[in-house]
SELOKE-88418 format. One record per residue (C-alpha): residue number from 1; x, y, z. Coordinates in steps of 0.25 Angstrom, whole numbers. Layout:
BEGIN
NODE   num       X       Y       Z
NODE   NUM       X       Y       Z
...
***
This chain:
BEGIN
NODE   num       X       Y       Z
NODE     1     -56     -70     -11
NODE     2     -50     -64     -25
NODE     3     -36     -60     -26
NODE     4     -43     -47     -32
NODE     5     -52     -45     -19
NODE     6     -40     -50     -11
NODE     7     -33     -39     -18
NODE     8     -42     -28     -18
NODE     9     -42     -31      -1
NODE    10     -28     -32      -2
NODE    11     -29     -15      -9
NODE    12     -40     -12       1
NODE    13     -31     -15      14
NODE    14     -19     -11       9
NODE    15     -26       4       4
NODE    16     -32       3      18
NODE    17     -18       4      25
NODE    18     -12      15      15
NODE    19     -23      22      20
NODE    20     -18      22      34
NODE    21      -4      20      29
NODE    22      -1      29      18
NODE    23      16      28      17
NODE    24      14      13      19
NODE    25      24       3      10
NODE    26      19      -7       3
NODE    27      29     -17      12
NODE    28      22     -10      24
NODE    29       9     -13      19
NODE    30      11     -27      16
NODE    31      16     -30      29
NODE    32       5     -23      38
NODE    33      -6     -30      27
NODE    34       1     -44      28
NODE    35       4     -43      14
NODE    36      16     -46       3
NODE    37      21     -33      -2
NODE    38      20     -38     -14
NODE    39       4     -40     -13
NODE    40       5     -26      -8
NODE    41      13     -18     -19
NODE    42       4     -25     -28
NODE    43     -10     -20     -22
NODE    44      -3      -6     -20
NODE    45       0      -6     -39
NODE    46     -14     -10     -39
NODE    47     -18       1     -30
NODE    48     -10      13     -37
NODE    49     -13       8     -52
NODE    50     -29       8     -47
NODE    51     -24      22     -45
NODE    52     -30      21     -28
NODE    53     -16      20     -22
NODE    54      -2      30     -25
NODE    55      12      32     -19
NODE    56      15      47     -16
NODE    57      29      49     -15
NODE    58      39      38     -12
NODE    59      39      23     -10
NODE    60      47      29       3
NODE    61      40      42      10
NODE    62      28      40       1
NODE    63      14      36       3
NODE    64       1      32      -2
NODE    65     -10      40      -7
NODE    66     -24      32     -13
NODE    67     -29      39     -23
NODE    68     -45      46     -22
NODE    69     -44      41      -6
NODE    70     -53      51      -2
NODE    71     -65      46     -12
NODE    72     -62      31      -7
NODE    73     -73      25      -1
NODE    74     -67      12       3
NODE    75     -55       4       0
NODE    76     -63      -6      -6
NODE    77     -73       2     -16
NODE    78     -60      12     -22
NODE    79     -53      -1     -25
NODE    80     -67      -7     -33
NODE    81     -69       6     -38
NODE    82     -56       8     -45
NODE    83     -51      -7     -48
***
């Protein structure tokens, strides 16, 4: 597998669990996903400068919104779409 499509599953699941988990932290995410927080924080700066993923409010007490959810389709067809 690619490091592109090993990154672009890598952005599916962890989208997948800010759905469920909107004030989740980056750390908490890496944990429960088995991954390092670096590889996280990385996926996440993709995410919100693709303009799909933003922070609303603080680092602490904040969560995440991903942007046009409502017209999403699919984890995996918003990421082609807007890559």
């Amino acid at each position: 597998m690619s490091s592109e499509k090993s990154s672009e599953k890598s952005s599916e699941k962890i989208l997948a669990f800010i759905m469920e988990n909107k004030t989740a932290s980056a750390k908490e995410i890496a944990t429960v996903m088995g991954l390092s927080s670096r590889a996280v924080e990385k996926q996440i700066a993709a995410l919100k400068k693709k303009k799909i993923l933003k922070r609303i409010g603080p680092d602490k007490g904040g969560y995440w919104s991903i942007v046009n959810q409502e017209e999403w389709q699919g984890v995996t067809d918003f990421l082609k779409v807007n890559s």
